[in-house]
C-alpha positions as CSV (number, residue, x, y, z in Angstrom):
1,X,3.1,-0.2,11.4
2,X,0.1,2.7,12.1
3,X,-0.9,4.9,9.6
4,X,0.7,7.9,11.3
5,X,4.0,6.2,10.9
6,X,3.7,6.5,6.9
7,X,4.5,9.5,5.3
8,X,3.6,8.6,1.6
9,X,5.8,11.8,0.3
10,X,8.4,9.8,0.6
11,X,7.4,7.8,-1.9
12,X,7.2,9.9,-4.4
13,X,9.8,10.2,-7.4
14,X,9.4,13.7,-7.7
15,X,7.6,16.8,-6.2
16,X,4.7,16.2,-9.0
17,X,4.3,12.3,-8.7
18,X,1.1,11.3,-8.4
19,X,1.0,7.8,-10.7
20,X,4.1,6.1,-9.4
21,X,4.1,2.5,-8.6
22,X,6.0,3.2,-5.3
23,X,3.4,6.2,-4.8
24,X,0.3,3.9,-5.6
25,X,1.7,1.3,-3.1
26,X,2.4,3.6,-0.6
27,X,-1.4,5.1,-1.0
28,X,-3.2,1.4,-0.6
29,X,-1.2,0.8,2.4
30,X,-2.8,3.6,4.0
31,X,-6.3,2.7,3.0
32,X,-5.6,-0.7,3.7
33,X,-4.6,-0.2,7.4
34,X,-7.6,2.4,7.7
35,X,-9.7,-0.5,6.3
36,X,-7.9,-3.1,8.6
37,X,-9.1,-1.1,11.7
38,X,-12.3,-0.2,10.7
39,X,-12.8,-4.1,10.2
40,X,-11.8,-5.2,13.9
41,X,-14.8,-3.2,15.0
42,X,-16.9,-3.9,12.6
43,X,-17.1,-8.2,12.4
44,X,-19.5,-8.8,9.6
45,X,-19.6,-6.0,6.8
46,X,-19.0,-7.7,4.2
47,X,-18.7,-5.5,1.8
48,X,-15.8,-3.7,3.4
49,X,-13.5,-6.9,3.3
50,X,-14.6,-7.4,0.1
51,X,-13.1,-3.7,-0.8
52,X,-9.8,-4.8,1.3
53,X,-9.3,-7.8,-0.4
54,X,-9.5,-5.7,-3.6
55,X,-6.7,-3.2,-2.2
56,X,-4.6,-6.0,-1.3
57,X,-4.9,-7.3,-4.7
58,X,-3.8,-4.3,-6.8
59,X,-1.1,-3.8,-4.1
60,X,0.2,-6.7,-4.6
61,X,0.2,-6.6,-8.4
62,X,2.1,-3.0,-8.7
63,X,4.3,-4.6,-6.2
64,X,5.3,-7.4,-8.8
65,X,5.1,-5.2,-11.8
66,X,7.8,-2.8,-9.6
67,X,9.9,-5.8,-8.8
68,X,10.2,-6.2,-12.6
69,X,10.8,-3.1,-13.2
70,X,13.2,-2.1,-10.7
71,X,14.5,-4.4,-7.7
72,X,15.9,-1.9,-5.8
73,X,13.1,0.8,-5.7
74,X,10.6,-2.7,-5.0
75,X,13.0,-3.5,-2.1
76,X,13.0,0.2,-0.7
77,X,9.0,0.9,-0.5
78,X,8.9,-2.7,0.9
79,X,11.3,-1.5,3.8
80,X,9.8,1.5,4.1
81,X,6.4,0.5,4.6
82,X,7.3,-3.0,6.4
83,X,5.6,-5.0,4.3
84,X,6.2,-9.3,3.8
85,X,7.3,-10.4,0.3
């Protein structure tokens, strides 16, 4: 999936969410696929993989706190975005 298939306002809970998990996942997923392409061209900075690996990280932790909280929003952002368990 590209980033110009994402549209993170669907994400959202309301018009005014900004702190959402499903927001916040939706967000990383972005930076993480502009990071992902940046990385192909660019072999050996280092310090940008070490920023994706951080973004993968926290994405995958407010994935499992919103499996916890809430199976069916966790399984809906998942879909959405088309991300693995």
């Amino acid at each position: 999936m590209s980033k110009k298939e994402i549209n993170v306002a669907d994400f959202k809970i309301n018009e005014k969410d900004t702190g959402s998990a499903d927001y916040q996942i939706a967000l990383l997923t972005v930076r993480i696929l502009e990071l992902t392409e940046h990385l192909k061209i660019h072999k050996k900075d280092a310090s940008s993989r070490r920023g994706l690996l951080r973004l993968v990280a926290r994405r995958r932790k407010l994935g499992e706190y919103l499996k916890g909280q809430s199976e069916d929003r966790y399984q809906k952002v998942i879909s959405g975005l088309g991300l693995r368990k």
